[in-house]
N, C-alpha and C positions, 0 to 999 in steps of 0.2 A: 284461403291461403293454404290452409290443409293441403290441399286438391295438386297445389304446385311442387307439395314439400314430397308427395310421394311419386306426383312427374317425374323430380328431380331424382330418385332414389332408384326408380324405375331405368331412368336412362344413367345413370353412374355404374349400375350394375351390367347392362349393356355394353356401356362401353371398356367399363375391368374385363366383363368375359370376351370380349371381342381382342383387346388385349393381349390375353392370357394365351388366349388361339393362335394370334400373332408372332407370341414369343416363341410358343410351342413350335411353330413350322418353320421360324427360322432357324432356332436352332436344331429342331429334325434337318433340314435343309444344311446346316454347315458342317453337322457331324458326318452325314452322308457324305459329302463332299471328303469330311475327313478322311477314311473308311476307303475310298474311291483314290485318294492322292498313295504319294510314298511315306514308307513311316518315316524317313528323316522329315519330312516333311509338318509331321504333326504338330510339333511342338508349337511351329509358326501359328497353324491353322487354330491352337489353343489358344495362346495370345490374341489370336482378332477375336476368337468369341468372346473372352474377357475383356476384351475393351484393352488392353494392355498395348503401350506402344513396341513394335520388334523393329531395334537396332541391328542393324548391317553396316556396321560402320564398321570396316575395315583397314583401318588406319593405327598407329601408333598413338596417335594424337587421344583418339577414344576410347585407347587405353590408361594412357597415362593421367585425361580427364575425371576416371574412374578409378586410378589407384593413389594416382600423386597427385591430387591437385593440377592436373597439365602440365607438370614437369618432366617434361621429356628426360633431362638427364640426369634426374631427379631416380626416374622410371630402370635408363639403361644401366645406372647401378648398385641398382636392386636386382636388377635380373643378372647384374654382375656376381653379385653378391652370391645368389643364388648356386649359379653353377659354381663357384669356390668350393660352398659349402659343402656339394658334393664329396668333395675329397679333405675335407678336413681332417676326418678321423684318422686315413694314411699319411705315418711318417713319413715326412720330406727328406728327399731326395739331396743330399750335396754332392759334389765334384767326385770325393773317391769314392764313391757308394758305383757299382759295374755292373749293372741290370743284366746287361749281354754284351761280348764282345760286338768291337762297331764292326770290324774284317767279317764275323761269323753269320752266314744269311739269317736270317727271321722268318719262323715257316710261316706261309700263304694262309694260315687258317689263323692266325694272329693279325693279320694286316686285313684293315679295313679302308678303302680309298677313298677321296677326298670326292669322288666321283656317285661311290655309292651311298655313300653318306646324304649327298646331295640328291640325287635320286632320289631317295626312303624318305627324305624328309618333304621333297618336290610333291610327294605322292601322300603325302598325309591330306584325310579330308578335313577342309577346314570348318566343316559344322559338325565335328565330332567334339563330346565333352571334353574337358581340360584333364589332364590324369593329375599323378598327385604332387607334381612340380608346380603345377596351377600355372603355367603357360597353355595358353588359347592355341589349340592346332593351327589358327591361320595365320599366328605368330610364326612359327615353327614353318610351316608354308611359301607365307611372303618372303621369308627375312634365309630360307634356304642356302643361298650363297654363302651369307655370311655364318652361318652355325653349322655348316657344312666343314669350313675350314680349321685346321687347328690355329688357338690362337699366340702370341710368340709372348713371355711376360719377361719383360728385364729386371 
């Protein structure tokens, strides 16, 4: 019985270092790969070696799955909210307050057009990190049109 107990020790170790070898080459093999791709690329290429699943869900939906409970409109105002906040700290504006006469032109290096806005934001990539408003570039991206334009508040 002996004679089987070290068979068995024999080939368990066998099969750990064959294993070991295994793991080793593949992942020499997917680092390589990494190394060889783009670096926006990495990130992805990190996640498969970890076993980690990589979401491309590009939808509102899995965002708002992830922030609100799937509450879409739950979601758009918060993100309302958000850009409010922006300008909180600046005193509001009432009717006699005269920023600039309406008749007196507005110089060209104060106007920014509804045009290039859209552009700049058209052109954001959208596997770039989230800056410190923590909106997702492909938010910013997709949704172009509409964060492009000024919005009217009654």
């Amino acid at each position: 019985m002996s004679g089987d107990l070290n068979q068995a020790k024999i080939l368990r170790n066998k099969v750990n270092r064959a294993a070991a070898k295994l793991k080793y080459n593949f992942y020499q093999t997917q680092i390589a790969a990494m190394h060889e791709s783009v670096s926006h690329d990495w990130w992805k290429h990190m996640k498969t070696i970890m076993g980690l699943k990589t979401n491309d869900k590009s939808c509102m939906q899995g965002l708002a799955n992830k922030t609100t409970d799937g509450d879409c409109g739950l979601l758009a105002n918060t993100m309302n909210d958000f850009f409010v906040s922006v300008s909180d700290h600046l005193p509001r504006l009432n009717k006699s307050h005269k920023v600039f006469d309406v008749n007196e032109e507005l110089p060209d290096q104060y106007v920014i057009s509804v045009c290039t806005t859209f552009k700049a934001l058209e052109s954001v990539k959208a596997n770039k990190a989230t800056g410190p408003d923590n909106i997702p570039a492909w938010v910013l991206r997709n949704y172009a049109n509409l964060c492009s334009r000024p919005s009217i508040n009654c």
